[in-house]
KEBA-931067 format. One record per residue (C-alpha): residue in one letter; x, y, z. Coordinates in steps of 0.05 Angstrom, whole numbers, padded with zeros to 5 digits, always signed. Each point is the difference from the previous one (the first is absolute). Example, Ala and Ser with C-alpha at 12.3 -4.5 7.8 and 13.67 -1.06 7.14 Angstrom:
residu; c1; c2; c3
a; +00246; -00090; +00156
s; +00027; +00069; -00013
END
This chain:
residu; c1; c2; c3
x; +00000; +00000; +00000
x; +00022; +00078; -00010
x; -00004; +00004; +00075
x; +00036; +00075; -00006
x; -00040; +00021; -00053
x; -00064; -00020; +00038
x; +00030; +00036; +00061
x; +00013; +00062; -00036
x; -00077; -00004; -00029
x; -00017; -00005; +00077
x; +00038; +00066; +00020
x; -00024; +00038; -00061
x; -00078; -00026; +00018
x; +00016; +00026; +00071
x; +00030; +00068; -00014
x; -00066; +00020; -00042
x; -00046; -00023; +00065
x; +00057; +00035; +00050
x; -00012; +00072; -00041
x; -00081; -00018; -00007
x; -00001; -00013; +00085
x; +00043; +00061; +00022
x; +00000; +00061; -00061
x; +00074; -00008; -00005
x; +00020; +00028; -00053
x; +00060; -00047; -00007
x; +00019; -00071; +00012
x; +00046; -00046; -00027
x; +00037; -00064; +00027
x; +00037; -00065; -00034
x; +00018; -00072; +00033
x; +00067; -00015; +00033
x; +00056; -00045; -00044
x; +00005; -00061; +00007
x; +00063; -00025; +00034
x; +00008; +00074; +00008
x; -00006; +00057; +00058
x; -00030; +00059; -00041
x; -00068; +00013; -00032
x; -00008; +00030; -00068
x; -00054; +00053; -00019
x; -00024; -00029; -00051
x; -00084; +00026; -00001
x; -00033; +00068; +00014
x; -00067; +00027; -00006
x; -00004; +00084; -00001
x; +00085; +00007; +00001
x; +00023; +00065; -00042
x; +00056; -00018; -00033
x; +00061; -00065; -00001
x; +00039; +00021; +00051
x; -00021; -00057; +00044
x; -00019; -00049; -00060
x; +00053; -00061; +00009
x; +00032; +00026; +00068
x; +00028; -00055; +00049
x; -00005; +00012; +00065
x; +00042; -00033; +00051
x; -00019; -00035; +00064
x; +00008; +00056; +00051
x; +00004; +00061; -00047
x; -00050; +00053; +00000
x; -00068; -00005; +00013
x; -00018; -00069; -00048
x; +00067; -00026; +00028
x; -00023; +00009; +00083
x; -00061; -00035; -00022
x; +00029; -00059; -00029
x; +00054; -00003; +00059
x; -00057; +00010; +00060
x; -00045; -00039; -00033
x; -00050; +00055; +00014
x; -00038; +00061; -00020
x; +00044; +00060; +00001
x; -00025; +00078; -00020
x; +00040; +00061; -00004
x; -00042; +00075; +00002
x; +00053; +00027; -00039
x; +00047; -00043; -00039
x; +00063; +00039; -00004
x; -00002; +00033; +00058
x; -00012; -00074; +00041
x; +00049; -00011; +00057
x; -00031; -00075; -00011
x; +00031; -00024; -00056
x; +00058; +00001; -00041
x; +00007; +00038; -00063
x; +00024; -00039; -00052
x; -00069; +00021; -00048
x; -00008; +00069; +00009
x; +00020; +00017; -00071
x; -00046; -00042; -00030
x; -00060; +00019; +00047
x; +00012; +00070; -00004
x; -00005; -00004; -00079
x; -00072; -00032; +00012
x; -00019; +00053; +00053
x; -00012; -00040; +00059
x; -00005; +00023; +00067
x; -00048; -00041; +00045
x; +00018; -00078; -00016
x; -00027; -00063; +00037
x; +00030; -00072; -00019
x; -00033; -00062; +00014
x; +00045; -00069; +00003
x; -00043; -00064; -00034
x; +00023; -00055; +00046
x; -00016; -00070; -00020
x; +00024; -00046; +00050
x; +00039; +00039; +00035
x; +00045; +00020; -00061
x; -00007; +00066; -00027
x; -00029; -00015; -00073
x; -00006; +00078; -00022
x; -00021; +00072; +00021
x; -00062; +00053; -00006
x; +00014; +00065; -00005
x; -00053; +00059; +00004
x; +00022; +00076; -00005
x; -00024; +00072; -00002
x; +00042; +00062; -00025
x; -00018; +00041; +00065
x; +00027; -00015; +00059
x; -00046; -00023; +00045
x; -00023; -00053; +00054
x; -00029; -00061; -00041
x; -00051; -00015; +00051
x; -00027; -00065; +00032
x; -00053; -00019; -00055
x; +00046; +00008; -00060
x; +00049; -00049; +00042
x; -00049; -00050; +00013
x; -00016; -00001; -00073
x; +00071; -00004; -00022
x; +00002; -00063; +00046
x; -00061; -00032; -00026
x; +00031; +00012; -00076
x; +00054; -00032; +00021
x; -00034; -00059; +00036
x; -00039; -00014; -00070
x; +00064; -00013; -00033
x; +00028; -00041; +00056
x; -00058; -00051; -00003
x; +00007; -00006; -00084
x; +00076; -00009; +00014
x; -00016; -00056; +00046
x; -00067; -00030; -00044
x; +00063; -00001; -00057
x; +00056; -00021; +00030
x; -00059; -00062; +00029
x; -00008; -00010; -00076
x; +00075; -00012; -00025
x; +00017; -00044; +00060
x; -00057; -00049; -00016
x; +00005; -00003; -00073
x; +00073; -00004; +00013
x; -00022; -00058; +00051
x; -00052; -00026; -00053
x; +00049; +00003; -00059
x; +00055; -00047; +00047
x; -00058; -00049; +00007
x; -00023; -00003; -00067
x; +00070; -00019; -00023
x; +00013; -00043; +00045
x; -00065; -00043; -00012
x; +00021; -00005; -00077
x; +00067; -00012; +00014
x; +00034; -00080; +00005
x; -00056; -00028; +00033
x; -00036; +00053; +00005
x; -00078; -00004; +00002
x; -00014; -00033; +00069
x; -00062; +00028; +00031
x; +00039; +00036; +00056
x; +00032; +00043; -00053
x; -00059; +00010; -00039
x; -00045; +00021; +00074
x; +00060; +00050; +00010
x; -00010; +00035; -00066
x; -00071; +00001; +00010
x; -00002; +00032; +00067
x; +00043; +00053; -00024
x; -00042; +00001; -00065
x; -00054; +00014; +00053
x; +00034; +00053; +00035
x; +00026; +00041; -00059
x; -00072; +00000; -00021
x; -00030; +00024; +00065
x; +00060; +00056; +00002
x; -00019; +00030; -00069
x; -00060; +00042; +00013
x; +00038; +00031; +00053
x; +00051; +00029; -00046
x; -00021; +00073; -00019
x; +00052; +00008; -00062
x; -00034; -00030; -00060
x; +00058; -00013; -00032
x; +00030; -00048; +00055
x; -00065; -00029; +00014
x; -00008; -00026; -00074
x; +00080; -00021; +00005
x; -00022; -00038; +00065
x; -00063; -00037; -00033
x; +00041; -00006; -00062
x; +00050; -00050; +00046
x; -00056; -00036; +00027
x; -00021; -00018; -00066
x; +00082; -00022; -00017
x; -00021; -00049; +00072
x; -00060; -00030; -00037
x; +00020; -00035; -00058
x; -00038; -00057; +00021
x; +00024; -00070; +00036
x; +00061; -00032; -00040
x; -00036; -00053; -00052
x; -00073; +00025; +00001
x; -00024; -00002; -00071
x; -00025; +00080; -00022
x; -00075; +00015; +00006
x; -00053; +00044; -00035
x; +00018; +00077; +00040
x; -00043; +00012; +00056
x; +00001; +00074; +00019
x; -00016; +00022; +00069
x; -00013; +00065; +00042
x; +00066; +00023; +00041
x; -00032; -00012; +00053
x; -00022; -00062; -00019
x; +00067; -00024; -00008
x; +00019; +00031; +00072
x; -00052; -00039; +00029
x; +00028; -00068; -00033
x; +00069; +00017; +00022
x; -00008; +00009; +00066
x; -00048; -00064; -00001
x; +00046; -00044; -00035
x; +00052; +00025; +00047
x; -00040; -00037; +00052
x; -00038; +00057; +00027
x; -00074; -00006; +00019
x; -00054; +00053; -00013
x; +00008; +00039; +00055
x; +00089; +00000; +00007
x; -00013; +00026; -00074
x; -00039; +00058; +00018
x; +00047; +00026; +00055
x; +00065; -00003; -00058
x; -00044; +00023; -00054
x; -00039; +00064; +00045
x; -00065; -00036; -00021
x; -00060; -00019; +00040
x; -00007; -00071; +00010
x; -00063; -00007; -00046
x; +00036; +00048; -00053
x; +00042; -00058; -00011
x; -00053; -00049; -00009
x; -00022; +00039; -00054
x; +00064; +00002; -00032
x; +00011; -00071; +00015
x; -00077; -00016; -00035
x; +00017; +00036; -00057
x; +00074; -00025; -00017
x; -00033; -00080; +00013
x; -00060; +00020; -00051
x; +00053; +00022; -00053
x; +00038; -00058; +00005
x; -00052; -00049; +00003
x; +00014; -00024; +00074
x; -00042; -00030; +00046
x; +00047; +00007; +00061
x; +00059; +00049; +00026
x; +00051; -00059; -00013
x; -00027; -00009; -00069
x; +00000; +00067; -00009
x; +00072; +00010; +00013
x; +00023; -00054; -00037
x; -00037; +00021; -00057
x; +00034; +00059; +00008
x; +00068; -00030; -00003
x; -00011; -00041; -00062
x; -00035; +00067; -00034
x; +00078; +00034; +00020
x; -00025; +00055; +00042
x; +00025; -00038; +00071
x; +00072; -00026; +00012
END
């Protein structure tokens, strides 16, 4: 997956709600390197000019760079004038006008991911409500990080499994269950993925999972519902009704429906049937 590309959409999505919460005029932030102790700015919503388009900020320098360090929400009234900080950036905020600056760390367990920023070009307390809603924009993008980072450790998980099921005596049921449970479970994690774009990568990979069982002859396409499908994951995965409506955010007799209506497409009389009609129809691993 284009986990840092999907990170950056995340920052740019929260910048636009940051300014749309508080009035700033300004905000702008980026993720932290890999490997690395410095963020980049990489996104902006309002910003003048380029001065701070591309700048790295290290851990510990200036505003962005306390935030990352601390871990914490830092704020300066007056930027250059701040006893708080160091001034490695002055150049380059001066050029954009800034005076007033907050910066928000995104902290996704416990490791600083990337940072918020929100500014005016007065000086001026930022007061508790426009904190508060820099926090929550930053909060937003923690939770995608972590719904994403969920998704490329089980299809990384799910991908293992599948290759070691085809592999030199591959194919034994315990291999196949694996794959399907995390068949399941990339399934039930996709509708919680707010970028598009990864979300169809995700469902994309489930798809690469269900190829159908090693030697079952191909059958006439059966198409169902996403949610459909969901519902037959999680069940084939060995979950009953109501386990599938706690993973899936359903109500219990939401998933009957689904469950109804994927066994009347594929001409099934029971769940099991269902599912391996499923299988042999190549939409099930």
């Amino acid at each position: 997956m284009a986990a840092d590309a999907a990170g950056t959409a995340q920052i740019g999505g929260a910048l636009m709600r940051l300014r749309r919460a508080t009035g700033l005029p300004v905000a702008f932030g980026g993720l932290v390197e890999p490997g690395r102790q410095r963020m980049r700015i990489s996104e902006f919503s309002g910003a003048a000019g380029l001065a701070l388009r591309g700048l790295a900020v290290t851990s510990g320098n200036g505003l962005g760079g306390k935030a990352v360090a601390l871990a914490r929400p830092c704020a300066v009234t007056d930027y250059s004038l701040s006893r708080q900080i160091s001034h490695e950036y002055d150049a380059a905020v001066a050029e954009e006008g800034l005076r007033s600056v907050l910066a928000i760390p995104v902290v996704v367990r416990r490791r600083v991911r990337g940072v918020l920023y929100g500014a005016l070009r007065t000086a001026q307390p930022l007061g508790e409500r426009t904190l508060t809603a820099a926090v929550q924009a930053a909060r937003d993008v923690e939770q995608a990080l972590v719904v994403q980072d969920e998704a490329r450790d089980l299809l990384a998980a799910a991908e293992e499994r599948a290759a070691a099921a085809a592999g030199p005596g591959g194919g034994a049921a315990a291999g196949w269950e694996q794959v399907r449970e995390a068949h399941a479970a990339l399934r039930a994690l996709a509708p919680r993925i707010a970028d598009p774009v990864l979300r169809a990568e995700l469902l994309d990979a489930c798809g690469l999972l269900a190829p159908g069982s090693p030697g079952e002859p191909e059958r006439p396409a059966v198409v169902l519902a996403p949610r459909e499908l969901d519902v037959l994951a999680c069940v084939a995965a060995g979950a009953t009704n109501a386990a599938a409506a706690e993973r899936l955010g359903l109500r219990a007799e939401t998933v009957k429906g689904y469950l109804r209506s994927a066994m009347r497409r594929l001409g099934a009389r029971t769940r099991g049937e269902a599912v391996v009609a499923a299988r042999r129809a190549g939409l099930l691993p």
